[in-house]
DSSP file (Angstrom, degrees, kcal/mol; ACC not computed):
  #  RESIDUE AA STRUCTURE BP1 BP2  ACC     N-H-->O    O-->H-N    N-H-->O    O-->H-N    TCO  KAPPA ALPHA  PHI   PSI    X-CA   Y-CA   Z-CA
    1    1 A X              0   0    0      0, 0.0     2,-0.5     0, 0.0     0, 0.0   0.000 360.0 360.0 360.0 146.3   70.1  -56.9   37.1
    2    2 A X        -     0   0    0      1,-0.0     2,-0.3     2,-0.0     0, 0.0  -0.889 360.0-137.8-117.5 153.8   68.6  -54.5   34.9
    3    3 A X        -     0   0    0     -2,-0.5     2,-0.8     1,-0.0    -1,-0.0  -0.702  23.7-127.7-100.6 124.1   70.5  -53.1   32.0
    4    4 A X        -     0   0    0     -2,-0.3     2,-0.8     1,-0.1    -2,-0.0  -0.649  32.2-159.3 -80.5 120.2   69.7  -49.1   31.8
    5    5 A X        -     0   0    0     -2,-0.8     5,-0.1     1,-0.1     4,-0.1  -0.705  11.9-124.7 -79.0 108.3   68.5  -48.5   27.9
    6    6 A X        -     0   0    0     -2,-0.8     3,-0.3     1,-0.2    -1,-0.1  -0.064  23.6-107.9 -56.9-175.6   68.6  -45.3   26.3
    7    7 A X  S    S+     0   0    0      1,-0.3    56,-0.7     2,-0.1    -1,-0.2   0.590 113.8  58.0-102.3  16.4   65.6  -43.7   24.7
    8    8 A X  S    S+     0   0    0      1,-0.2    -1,-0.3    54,-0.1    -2,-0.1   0.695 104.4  57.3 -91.7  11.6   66.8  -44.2   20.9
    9    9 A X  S    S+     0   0    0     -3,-0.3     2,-0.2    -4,-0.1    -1,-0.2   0.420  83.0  86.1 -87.0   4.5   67.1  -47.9   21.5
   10   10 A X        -     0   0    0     -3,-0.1     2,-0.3    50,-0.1    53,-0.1  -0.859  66.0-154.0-106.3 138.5   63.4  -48.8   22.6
   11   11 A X        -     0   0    0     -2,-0.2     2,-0.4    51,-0.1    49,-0.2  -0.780  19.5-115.6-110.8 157.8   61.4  -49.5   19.7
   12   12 A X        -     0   0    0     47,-2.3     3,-0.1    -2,-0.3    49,-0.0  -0.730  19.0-161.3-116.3 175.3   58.1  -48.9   20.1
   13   13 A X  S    S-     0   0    0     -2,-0.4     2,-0.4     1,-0.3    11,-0.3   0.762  83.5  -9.6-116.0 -67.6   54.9  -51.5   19.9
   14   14 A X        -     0   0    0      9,-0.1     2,-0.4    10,-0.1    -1,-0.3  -0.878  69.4-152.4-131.8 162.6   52.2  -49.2   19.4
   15   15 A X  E     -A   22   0A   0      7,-0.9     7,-1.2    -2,-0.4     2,-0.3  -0.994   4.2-150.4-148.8 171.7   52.3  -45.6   19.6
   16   16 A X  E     +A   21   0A   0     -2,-0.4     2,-0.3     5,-0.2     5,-0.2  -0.969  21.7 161.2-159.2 110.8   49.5  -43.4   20.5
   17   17 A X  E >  S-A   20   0A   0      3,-1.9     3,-2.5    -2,-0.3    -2,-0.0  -0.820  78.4  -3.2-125.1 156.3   49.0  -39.5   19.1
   18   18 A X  T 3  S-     0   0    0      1,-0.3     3,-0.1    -2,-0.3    -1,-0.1   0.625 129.0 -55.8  39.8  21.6   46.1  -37.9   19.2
   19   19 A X  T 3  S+     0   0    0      1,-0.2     2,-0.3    61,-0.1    -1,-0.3   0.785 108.6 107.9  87.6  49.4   44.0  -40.8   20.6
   20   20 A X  E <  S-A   17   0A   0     -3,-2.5    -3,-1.9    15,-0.0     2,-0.7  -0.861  74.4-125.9-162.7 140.3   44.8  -43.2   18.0
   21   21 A X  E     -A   16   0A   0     -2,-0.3    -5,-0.2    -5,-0.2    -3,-0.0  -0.480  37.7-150.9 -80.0  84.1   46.8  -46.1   17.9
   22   22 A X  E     -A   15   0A   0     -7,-1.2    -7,-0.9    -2,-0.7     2,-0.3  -0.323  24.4 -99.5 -61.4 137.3   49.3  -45.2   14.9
   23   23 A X        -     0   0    0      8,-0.2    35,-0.4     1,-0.2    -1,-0.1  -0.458  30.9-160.2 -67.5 136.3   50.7  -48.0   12.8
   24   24 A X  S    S+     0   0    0    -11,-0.3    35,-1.4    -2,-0.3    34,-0.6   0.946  84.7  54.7 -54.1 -53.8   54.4  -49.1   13.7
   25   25 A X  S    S+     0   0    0     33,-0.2    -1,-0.2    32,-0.1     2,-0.1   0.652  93.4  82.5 -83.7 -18.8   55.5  -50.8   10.9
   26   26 A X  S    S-     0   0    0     31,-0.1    32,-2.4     1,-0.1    33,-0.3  -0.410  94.0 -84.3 -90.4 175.8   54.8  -47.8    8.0
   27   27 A X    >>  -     0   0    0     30,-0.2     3,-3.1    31,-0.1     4,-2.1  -0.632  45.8-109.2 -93.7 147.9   56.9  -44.9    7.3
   28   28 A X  H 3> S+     0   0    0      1,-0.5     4,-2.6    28,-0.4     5,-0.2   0.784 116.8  57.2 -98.1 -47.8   56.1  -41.7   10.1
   29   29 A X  H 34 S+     0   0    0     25,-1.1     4,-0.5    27,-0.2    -1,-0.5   0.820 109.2  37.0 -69.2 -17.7   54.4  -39.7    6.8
   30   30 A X  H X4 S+     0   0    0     -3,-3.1     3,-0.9    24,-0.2    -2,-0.3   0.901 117.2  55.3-101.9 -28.0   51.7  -42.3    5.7
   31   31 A X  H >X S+     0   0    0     -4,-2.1     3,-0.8     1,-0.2     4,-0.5   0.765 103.3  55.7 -70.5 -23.2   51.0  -43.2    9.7
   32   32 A X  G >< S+     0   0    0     -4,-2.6     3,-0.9     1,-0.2    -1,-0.2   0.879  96.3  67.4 -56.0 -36.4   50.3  -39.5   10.5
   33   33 A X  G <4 S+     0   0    0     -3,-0.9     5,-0.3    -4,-0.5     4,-0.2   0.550  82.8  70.9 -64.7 -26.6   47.7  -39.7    7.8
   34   34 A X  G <4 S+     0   0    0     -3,-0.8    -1,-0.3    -4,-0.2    -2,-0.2   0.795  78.9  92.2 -74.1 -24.4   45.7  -42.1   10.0
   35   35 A X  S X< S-     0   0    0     -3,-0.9     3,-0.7    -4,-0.5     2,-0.3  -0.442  91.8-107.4 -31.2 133.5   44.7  -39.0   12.5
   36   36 A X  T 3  S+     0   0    0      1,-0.3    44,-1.1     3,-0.0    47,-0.1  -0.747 105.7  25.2 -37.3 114.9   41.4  -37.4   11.4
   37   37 A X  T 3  S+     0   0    0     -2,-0.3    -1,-0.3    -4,-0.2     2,-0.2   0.476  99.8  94.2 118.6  -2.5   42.3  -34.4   10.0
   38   38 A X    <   +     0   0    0     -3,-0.7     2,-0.5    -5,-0.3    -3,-0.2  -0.370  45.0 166.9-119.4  61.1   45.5  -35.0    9.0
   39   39 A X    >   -     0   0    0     -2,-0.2     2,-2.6     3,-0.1     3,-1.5  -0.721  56.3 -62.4-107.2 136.2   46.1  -36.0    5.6
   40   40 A X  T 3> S+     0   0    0     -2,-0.5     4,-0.8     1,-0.3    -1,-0.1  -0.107 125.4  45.3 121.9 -36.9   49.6  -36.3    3.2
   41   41 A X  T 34 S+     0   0    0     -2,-2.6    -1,-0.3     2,-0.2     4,-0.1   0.824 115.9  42.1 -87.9 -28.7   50.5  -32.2    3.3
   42   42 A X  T X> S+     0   0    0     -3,-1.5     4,-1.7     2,-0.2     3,-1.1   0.796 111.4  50.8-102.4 -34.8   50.0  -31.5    6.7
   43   43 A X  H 3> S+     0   0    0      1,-0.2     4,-2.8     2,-0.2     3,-0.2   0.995 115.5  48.3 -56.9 -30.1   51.8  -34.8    8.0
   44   44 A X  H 3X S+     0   0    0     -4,-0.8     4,-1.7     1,-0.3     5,-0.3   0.838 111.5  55.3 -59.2 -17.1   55.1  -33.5    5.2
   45   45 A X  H <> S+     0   0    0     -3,-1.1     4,-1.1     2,-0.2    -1,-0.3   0.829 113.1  35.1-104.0 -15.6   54.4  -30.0    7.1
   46   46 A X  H  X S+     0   0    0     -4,-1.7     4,-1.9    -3,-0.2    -2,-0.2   0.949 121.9  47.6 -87.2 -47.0   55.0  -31.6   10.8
   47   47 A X  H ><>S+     0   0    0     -4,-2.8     3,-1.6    -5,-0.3     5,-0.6   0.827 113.3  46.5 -46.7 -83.4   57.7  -34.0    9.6
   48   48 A X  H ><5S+     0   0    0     -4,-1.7     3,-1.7     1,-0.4    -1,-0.2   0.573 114.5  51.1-131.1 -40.3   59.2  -31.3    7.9
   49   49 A X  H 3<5S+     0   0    0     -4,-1.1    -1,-0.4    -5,-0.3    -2,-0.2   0.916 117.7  35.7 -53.5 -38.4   58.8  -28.7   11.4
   50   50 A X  T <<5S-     0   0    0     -4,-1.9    -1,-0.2    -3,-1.6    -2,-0.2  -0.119 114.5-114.1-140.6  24.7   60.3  -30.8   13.7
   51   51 A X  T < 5 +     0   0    0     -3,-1.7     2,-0.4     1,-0.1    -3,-0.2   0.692  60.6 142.7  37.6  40.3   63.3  -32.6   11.4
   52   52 A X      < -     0   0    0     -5,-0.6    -1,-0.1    -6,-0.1    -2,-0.1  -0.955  54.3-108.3-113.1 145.1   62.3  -35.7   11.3
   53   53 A X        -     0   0    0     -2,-0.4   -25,-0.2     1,-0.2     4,-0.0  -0.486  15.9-146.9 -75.0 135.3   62.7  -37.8    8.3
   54   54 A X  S    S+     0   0    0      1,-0.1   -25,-1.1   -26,-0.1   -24,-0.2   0.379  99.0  48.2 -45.8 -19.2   59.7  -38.8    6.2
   55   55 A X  S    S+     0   0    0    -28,-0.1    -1,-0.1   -27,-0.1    -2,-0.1   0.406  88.0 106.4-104.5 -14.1   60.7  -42.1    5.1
   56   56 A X  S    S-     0   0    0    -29,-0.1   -28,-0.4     1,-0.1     2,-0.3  -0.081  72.7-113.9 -53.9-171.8   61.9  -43.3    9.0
   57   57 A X    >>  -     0   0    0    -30,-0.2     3,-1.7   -29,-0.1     4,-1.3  -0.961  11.9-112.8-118.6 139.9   59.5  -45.8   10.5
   58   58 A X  T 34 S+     0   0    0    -32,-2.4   -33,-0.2   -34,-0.6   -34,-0.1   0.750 116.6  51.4 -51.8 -32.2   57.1  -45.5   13.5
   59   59 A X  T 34 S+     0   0    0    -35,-1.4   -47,-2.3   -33,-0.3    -1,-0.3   0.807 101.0  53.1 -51.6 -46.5   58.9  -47.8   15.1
   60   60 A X  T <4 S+     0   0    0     -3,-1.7    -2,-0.2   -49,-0.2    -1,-0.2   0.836  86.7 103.8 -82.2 -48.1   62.5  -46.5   14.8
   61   61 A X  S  < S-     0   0    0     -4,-1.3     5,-0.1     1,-0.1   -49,-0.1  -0.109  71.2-132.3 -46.3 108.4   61.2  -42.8   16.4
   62   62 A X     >> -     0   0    0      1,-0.1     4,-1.9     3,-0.1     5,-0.6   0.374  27.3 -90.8 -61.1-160.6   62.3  -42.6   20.0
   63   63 A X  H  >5S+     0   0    0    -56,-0.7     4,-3.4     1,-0.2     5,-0.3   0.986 124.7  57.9 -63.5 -52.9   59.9  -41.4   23.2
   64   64 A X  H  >5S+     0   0    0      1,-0.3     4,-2.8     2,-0.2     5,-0.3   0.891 106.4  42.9 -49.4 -45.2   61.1  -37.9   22.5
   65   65 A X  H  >5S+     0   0    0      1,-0.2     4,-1.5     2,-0.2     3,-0.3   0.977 109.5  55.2 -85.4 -19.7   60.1  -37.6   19.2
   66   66 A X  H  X5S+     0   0    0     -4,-1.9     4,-3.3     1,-0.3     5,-0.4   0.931 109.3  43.4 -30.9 -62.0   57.1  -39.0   19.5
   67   67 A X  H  X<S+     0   0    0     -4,-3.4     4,-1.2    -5,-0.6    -1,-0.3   0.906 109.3  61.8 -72.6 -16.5   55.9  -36.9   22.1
   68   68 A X  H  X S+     0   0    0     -4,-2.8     4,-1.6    -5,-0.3    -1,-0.2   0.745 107.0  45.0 -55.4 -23.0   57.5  -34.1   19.9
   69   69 A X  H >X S+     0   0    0     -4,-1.5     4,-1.9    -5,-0.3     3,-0.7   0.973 119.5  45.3 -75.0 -61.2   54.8  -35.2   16.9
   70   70 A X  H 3X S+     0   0    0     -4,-3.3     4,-1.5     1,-0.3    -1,-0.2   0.705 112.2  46.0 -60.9 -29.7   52.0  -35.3   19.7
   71   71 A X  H 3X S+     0   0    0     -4,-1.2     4,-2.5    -5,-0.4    -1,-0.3   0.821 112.4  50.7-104.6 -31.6   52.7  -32.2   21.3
   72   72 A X  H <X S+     0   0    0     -4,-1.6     4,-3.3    -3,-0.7     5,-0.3   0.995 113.9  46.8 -64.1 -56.5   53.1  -30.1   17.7
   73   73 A X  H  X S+     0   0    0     -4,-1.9     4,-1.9     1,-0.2    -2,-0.2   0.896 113.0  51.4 -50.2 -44.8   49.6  -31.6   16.5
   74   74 A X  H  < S+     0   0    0     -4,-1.5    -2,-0.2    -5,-0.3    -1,-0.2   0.942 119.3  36.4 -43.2 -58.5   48.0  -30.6   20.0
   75   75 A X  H  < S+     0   0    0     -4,-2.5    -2,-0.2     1,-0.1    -1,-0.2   0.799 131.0  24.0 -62.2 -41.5   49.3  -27.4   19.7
   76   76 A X  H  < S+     0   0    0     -4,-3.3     2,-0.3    -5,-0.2    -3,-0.2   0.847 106.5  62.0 -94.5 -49.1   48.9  -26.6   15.8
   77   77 A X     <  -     0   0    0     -4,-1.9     2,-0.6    -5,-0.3   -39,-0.1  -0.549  61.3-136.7 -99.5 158.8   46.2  -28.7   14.4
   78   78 A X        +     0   0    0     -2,-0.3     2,-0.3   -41,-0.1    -4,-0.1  -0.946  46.7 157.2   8.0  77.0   42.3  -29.6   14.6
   79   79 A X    >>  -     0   0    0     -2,-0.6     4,-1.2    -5,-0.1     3,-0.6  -0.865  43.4 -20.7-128.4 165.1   42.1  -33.6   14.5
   80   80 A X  H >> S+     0   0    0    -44,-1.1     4,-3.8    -2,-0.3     3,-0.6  -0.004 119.5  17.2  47.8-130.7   39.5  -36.3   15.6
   81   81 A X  H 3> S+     0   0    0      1,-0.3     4,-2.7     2,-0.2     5,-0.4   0.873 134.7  38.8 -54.1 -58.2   36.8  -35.6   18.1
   82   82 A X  H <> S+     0   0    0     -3,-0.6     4,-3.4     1,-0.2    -1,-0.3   0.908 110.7  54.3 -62.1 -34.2   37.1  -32.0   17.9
   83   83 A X  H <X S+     0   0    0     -4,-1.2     4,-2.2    -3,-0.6    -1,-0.2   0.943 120.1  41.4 -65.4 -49.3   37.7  -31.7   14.0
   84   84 A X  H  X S+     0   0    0     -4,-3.8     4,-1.4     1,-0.2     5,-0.4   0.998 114.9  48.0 -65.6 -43.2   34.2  -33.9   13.9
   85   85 A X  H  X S+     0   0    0     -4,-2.7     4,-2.8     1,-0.3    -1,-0.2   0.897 111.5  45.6 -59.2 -45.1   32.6  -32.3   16.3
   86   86 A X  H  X S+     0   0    0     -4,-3.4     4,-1.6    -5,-0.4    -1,-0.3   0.911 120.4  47.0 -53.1 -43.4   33.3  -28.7   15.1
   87   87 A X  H  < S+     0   0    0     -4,-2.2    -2,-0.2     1,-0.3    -1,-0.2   0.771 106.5  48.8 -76.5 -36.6   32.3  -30.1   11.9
   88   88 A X  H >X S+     0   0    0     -4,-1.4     4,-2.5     3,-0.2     3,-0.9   0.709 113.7  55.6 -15.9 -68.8   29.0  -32.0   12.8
   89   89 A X  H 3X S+     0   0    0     -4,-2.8     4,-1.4    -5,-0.4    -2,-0.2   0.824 107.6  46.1 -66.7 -30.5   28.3  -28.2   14.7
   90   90 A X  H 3< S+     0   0    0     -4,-1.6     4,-0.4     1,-0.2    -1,-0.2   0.393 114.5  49.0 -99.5  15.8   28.9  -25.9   11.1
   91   91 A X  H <> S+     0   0    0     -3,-0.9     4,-1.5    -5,-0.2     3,-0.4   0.749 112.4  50.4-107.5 -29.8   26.5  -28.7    9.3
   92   92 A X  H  X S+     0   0    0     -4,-2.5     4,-1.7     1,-0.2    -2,-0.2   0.821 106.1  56.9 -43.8 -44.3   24.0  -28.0   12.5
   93   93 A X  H  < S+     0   0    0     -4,-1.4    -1,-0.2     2,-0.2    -2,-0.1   0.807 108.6  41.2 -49.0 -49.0   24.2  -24.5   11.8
   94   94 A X  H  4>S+     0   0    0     -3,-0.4     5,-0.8    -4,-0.4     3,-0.5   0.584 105.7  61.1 -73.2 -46.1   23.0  -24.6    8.3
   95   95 A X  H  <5S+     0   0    0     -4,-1.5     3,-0.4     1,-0.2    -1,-0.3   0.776 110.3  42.6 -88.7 -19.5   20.6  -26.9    8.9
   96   96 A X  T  <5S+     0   0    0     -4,-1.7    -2,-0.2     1,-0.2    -1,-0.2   0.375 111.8  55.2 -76.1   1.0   18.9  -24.1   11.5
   97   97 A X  T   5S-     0   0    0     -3,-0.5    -1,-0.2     2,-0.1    -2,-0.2   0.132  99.1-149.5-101.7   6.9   19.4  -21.4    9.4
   98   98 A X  T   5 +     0   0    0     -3,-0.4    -3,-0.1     1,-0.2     2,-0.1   0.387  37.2 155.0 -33.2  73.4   17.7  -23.1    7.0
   99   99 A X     >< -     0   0    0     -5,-0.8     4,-2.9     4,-0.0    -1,-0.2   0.010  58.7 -89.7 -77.0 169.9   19.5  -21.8    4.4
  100  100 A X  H  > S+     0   0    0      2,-0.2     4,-1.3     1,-0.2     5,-0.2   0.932 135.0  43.8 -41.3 -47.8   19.7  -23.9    0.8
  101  101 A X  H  > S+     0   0    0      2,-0.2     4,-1.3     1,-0.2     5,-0.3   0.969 113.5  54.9 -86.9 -49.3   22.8  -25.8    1.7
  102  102 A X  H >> S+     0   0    0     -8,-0.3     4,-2.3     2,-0.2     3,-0.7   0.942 112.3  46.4 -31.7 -56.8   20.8  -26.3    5.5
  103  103 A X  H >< S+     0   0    0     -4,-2.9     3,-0.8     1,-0.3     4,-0.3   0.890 108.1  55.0 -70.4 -52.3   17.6  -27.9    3.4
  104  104 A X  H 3<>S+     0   0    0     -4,-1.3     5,-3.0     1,-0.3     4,-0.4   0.392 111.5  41.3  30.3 -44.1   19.8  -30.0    1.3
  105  105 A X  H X<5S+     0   0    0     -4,-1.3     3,-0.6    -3,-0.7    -1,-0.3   0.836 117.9  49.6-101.4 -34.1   21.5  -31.8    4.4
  106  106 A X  T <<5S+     0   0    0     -4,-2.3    -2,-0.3    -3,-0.8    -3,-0.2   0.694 115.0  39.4 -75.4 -21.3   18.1  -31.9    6.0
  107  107 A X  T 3 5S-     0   0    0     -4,-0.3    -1,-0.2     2,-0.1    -3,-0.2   0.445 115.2-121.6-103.3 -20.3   16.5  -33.5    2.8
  108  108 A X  T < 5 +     0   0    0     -3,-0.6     2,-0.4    -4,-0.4    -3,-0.2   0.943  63.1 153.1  59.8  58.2   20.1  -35.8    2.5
  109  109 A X      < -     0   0    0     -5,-3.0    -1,-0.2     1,-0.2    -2,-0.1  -0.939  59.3 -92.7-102.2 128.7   20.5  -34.2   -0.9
  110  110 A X        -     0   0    0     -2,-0.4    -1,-0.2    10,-0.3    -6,-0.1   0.080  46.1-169.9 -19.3 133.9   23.4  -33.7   -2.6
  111  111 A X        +     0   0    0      1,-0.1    -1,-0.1     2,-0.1    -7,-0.1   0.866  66.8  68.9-111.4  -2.9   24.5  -30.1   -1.7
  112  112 A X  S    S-     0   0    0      1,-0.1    -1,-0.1   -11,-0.0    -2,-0.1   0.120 124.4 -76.7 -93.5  13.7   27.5  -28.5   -3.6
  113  113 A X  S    S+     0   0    0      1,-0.2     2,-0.1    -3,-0.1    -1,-0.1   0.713  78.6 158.4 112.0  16.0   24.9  -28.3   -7.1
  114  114 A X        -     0   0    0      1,-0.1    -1,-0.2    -5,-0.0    -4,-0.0  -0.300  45.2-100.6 -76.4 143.4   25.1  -32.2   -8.2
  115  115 A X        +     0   0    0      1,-0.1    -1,-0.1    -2,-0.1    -5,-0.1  -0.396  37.0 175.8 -66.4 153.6   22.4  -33.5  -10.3
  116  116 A X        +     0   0    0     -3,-0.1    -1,-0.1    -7,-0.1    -2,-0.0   0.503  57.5  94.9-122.6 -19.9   20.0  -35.2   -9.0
  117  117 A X  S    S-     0   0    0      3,-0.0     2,-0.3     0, 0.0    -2,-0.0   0.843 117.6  -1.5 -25.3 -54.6   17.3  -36.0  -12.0
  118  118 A X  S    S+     0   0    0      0, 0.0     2,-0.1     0, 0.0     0, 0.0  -0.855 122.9  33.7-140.9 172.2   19.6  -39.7  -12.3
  119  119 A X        +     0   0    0     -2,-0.3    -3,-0.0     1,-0.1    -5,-0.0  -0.417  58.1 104.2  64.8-148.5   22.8  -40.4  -10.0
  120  120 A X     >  +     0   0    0     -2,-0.1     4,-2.0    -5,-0.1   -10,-0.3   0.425  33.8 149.2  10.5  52.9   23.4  -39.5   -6.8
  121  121 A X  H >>  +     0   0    0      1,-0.3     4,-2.0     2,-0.2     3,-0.6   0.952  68.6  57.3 -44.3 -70.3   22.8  -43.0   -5.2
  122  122 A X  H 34 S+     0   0    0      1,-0.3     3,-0.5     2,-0.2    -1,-0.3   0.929 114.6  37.9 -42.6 -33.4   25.4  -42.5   -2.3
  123  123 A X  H 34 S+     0   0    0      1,-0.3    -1,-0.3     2,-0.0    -2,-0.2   0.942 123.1  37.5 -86.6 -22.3   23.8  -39.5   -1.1
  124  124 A X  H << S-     0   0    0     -4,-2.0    -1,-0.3    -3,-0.6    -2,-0.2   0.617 106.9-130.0 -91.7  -7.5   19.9  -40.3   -1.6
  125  125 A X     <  -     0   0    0     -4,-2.0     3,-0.2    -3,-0.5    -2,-0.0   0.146  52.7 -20.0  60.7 174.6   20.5  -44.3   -0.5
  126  126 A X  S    S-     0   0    0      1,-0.2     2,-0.1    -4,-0.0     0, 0.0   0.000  86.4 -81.8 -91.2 131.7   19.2  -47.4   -2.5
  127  127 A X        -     0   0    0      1,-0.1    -1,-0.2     3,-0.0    -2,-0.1  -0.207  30.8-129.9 -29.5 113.2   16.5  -47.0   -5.0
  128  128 A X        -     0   0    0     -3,-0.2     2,-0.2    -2,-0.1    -1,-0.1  -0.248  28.3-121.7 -81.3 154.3   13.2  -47.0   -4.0
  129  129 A X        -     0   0    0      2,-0.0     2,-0.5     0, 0.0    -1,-0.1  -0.713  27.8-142.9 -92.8 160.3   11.0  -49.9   -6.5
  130  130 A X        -     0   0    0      3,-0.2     3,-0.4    -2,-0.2     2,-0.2  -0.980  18.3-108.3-111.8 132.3    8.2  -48.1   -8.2
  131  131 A X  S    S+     0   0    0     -2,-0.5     3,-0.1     1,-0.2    -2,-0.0  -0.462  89.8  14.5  -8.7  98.7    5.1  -49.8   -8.5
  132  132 A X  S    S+     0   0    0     -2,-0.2     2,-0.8     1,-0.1    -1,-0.2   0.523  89.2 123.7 100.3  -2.6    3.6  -51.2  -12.0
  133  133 A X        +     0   0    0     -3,-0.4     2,-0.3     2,-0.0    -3,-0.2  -0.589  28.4 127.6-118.3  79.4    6.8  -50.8  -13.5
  134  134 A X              0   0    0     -2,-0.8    -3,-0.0    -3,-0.1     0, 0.0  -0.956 360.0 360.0-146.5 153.4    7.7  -54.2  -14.8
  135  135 A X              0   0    0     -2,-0.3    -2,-0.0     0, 0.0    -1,-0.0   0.586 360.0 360.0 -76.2 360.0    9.1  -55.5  -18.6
């Protein structure tokens, strides 16, 4: 015989907003955070919309609110594939307009005005050896 559950008793296993598999076991504000695009102010600002405590756990949140979370970020927000994509499109832009900040991502140079004379390893990848140049 099957026993009918309600939906705050079902804990959930995985849950799954915005195409990504949110962690259970953390509290509702640091799991939001794993979304692209969603980072520490804007999960407080959804929590905060839709009256659920920050501090619950993913687990504890029934179907409802879940799909409350999912359906507010669908509505409200910019996350993942589209947030890259969009983003990925205004770096495209630049680089056909080939404006300063365009040659700069086209050259993989720093672009916001960072020296380059010594630093900026991440953006220029691993020293090239120079030739002749040994102690």
């Amino acid at each position: 015989m099957v026993a009918n559950r309600s939906v705050e008793q079902e804990k959930y296993t995985v849950a799954r907003i915005a195409g990504v598999n949110i962690p259970t076991n953390k509290r509702v504000l640091i799991a939001l955070t794993y979304i692209h695009g969603i980072g520490p102010a804007k999960a407080k600002e959804i929590t905060a919309k839709l009256g659920i405590a920050p501090e619950r756990r993913v687990q504890d949140l029934s179907d409802q609110e879940v799909l409350q979370i999912r359906e507010a970020i669908d509505a409200g927000y910019t996350v993942e594939g589209d947030l890259r994509r969009q983003t990925a499109m205004n770096i495209k832009r630049l680089m056909d307009l080939a404006c300063y900040r365009g040659l700069r991502h086209r050259k993989g140079l720093p672009v916001r005005g960072q020296r380059t004379h010594t630093n900026a390893r991440t953006r220029k990848g691993k020293a090239k050896p120079i030739a002749g140049k040994k102690k």
